[in-house]
C-alpha positions as a LaTeX table, in Angstrom:
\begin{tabular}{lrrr}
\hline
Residue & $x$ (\AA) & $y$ (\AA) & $z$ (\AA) \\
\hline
Unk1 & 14.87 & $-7.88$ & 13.84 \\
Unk2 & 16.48 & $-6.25$ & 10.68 \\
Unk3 & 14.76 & $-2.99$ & 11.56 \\
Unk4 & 14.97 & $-3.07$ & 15.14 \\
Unk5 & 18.96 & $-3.08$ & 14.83 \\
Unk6 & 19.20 & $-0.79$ & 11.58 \\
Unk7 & 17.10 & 1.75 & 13.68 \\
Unk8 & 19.39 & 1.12 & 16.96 \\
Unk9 & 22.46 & 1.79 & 15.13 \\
Unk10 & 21.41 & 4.75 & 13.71 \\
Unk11 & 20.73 & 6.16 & 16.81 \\
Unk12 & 23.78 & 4.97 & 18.28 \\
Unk13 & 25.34 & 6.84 & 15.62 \\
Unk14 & 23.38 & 10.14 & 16.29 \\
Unk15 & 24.54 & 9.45 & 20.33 \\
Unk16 & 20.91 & 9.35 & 21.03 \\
Unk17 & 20.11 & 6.99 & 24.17 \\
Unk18 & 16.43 & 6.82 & 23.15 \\
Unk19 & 15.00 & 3.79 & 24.95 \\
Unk20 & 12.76 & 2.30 & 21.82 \\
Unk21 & 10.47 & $-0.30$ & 21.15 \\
Unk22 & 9.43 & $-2.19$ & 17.95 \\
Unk23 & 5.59 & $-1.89$ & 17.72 \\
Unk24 & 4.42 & $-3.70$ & 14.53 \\
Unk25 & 6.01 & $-5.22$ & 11.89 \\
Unk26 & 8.46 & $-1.92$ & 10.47 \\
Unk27 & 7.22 & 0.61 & 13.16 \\
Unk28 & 9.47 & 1.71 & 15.83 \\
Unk29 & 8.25 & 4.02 & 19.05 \\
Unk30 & 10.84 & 6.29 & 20.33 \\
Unk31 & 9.89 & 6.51 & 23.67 \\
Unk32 & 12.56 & 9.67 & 24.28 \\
Unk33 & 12.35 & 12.76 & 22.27 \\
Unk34 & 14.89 & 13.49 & 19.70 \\
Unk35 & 15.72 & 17.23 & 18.42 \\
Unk36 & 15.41 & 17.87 & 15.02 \\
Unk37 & 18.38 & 17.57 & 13.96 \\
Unk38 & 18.58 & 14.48 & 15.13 \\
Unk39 & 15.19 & 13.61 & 13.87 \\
Unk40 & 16.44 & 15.15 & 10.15 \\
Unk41 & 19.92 & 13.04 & 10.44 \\
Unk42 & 17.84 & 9.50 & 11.49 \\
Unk43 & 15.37 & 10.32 & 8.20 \\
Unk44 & 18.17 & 10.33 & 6.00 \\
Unk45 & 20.23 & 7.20 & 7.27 \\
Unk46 & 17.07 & 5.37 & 7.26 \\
Unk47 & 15.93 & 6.36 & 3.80 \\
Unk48 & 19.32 & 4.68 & 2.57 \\
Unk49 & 18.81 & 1.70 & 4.36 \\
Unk50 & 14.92 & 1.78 & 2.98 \\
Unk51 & 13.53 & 2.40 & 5.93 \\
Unk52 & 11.31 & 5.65 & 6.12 \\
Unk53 & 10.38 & 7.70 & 9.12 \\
Unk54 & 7.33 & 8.51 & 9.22 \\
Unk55 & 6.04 & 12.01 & 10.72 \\
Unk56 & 3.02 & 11.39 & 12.63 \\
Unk57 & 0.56 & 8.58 & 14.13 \\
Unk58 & $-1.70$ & 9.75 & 11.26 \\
Unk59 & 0.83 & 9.10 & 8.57 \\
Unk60 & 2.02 & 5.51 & 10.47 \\
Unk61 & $-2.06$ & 4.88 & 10.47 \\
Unk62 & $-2.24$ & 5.58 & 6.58 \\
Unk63 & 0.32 & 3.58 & 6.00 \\
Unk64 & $-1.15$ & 0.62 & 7.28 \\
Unk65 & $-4.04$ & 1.05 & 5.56 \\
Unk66 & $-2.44$ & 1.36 & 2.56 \\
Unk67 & $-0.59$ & $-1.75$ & 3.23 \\
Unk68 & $-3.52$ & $-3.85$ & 4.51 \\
Unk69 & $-5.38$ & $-3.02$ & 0.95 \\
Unk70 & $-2.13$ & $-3.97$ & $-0.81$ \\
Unk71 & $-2.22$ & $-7.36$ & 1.22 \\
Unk72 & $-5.59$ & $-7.94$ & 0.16 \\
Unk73 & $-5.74$ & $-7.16$ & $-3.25$ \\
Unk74 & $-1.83$ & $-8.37$ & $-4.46$ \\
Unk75 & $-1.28$ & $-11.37$ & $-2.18$ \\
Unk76 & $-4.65$ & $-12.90$ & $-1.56$ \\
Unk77 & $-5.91$ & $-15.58$ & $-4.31$ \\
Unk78 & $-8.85$ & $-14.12$ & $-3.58$ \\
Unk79 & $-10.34$ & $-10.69$ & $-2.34$ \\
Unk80 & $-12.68$ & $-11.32$ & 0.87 \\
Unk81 & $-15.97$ & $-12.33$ & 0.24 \\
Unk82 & $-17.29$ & $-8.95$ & 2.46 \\
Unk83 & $-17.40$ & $-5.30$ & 2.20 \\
Unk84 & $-14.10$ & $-3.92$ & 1.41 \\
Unk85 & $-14.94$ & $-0.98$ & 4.65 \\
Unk86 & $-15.26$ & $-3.93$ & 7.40 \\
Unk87 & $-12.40$ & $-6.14$ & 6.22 \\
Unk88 & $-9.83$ & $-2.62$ & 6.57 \\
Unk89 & $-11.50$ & $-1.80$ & 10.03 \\
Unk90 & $-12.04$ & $-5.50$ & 11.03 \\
Unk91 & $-7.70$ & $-5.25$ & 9.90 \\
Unk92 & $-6.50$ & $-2.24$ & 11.99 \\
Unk93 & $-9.29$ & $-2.34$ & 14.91 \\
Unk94 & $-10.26$ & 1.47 & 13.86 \\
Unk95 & $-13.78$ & 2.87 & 12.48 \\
Unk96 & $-13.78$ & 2.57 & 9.26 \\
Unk97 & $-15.42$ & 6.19 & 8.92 \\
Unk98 & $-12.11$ & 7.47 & 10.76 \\
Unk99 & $-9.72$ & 5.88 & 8.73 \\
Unk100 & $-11.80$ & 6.92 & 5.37 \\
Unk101 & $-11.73$ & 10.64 & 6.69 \\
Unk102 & $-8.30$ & 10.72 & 7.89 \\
Unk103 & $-6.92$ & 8.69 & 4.31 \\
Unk104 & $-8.56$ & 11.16 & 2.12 \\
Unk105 & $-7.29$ & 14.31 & 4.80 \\
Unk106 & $-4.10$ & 13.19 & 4.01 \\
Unk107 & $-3.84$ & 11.79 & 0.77 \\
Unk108 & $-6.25$ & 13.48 & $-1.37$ \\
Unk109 & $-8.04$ & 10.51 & $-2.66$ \\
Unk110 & $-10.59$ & 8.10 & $-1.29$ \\
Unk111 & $-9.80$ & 4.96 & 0.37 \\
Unk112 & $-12.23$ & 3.53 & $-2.27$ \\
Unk113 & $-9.97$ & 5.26 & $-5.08$ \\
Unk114 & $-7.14$ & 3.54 & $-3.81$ \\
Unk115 & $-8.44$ & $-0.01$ & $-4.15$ \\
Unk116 & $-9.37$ & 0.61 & $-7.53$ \\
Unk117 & $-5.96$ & 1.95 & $-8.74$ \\
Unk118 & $-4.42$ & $-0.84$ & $-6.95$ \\
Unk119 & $-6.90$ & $-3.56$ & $-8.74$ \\
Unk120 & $-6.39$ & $-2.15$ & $-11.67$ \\
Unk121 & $-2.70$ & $-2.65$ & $-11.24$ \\
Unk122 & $-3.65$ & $-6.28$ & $-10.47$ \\
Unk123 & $-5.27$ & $-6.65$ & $-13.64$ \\
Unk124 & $-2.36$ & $-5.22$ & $-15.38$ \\
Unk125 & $-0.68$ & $-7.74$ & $-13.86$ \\
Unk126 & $-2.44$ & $-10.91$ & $-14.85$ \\
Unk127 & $-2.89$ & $-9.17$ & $-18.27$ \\
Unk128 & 0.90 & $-9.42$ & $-18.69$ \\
Unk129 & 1.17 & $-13.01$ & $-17.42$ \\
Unk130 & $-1.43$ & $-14.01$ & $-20.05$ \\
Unk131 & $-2.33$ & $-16.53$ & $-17.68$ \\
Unk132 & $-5.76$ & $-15.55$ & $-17.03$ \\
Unk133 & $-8.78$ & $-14.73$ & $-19.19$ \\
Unk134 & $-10.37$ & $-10.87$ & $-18.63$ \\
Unk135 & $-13.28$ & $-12.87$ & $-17.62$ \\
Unk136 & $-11.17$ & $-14.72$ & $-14.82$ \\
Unk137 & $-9.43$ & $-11.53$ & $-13.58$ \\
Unk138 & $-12.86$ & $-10.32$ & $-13.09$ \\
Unk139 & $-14.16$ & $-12.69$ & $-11.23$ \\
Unk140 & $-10.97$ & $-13.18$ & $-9.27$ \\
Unk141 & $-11.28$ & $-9.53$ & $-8.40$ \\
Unk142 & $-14.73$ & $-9.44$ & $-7.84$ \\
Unk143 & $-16.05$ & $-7.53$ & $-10.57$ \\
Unk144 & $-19.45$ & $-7.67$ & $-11.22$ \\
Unk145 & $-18.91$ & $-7.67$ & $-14.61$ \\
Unk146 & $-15.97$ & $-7.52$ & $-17.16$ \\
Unk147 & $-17.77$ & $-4.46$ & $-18.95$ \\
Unk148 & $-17.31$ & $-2.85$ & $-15.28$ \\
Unk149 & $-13.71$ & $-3.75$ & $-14.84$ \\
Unk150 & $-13.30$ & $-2.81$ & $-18.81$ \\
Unk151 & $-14.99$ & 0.56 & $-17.83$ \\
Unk152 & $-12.65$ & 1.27 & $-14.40$ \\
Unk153 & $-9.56$ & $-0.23$ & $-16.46$ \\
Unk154 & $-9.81$ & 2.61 & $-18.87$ \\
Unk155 & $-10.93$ & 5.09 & $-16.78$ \\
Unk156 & $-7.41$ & 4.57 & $-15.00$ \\
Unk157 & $-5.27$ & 3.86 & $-17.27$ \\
Unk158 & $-6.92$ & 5.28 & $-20.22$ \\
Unk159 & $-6.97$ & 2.30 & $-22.47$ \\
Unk160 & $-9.48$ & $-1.06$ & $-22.90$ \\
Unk161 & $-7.44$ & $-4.03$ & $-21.37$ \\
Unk162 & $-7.41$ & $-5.77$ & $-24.72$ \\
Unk163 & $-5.63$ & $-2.54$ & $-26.14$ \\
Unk164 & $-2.68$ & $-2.88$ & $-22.82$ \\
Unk165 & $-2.12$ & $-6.46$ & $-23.71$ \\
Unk166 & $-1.51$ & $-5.79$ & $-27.33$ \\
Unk167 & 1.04 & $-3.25$ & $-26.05$ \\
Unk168 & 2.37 & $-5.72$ & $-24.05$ \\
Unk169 & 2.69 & $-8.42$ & $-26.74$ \\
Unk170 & 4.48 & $-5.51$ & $-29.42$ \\
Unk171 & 7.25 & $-4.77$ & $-26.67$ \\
Unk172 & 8.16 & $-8.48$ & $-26.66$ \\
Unk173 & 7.92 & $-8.34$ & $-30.51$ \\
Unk174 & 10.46 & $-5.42$ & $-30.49$ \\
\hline
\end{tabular}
């Protein structure tokens, strides 16, 4: 409901009558047209409020991909037991080879790419929690191996995982 009014008094504010309706979670349809100016004016008050408008269906589509691999790799205990492809289309009711074209149109990577960087956040993560073994966080993120995660960790980030949690154990030292 927080985004629903935020967006309605913005408008409001711009003296736009748009009829609008609140699609998903964050995503408003504005079933009127706006000019430009308008359109510029909304951007900005919504950026300050945190909100973002985005510029197409393709970018609003990206977005929810991104945030559907986020979901599953930051706030699952664990990832789903199945291919990574049919989870995200299974998710957003889209062909997977559609949304893989269309993510790397637009962002210049892979969808595949994208997990990755985000697991390997994950594992930076749980190596800063020290709660976890590297042969946990493997497992947990469905590694097949912790040479493999060790390999993609560095590949990323450019250091082993043992090497980032020393870091992380001299910056509490200093």
């Amino acid at each position: 409901m927080r985004c629903k009014a935020l967006v309605a008094e913005e408008l409001k504010k711009l003296g736009v009558q748009a009829q609008y309706v609140v699609v998903d979670l964050g995503v408003v349809d504005i079933a009127d047209t706006i000019t430009p100016k308008q359109r510029q004016q909304l951007k900005a008050n919504l950026r300050k409020t945190g909100l973002e408008v985005l510029d197409s269906k393709k970018s609003a589509l990206i977005d929810k991909v991104k945030n559907v691999i986020t979901k599953m790799i930051h706030n699952s205990e664990q990832l789903p037991a199945f291919n990574y492809s049919d989870y995200i289309s299974e998710k957003l009711r889209y062909d997977y080879t559609y949304l893989a074209n269309m993510f790397s149109e637009v962002k210049g990577i892979t969808i595949q790419q994208y997990i990755i960087i985000q697991k390997i956040e994950r594992v930076k993560e749980h190596l800063m929690y020290d709660e976890l073994t590297l042969t946990q966080i493997s497992h947990k993120l469905q590694y097949s191996s912790v040479a493999h995660l060790s390999n993609q960790f560095k590949k990323i980030t450019g250091l082993t995982p043992s090497y980032f949690k020393q870091l992380k154990h001299k910056r509490r030292v200093v």
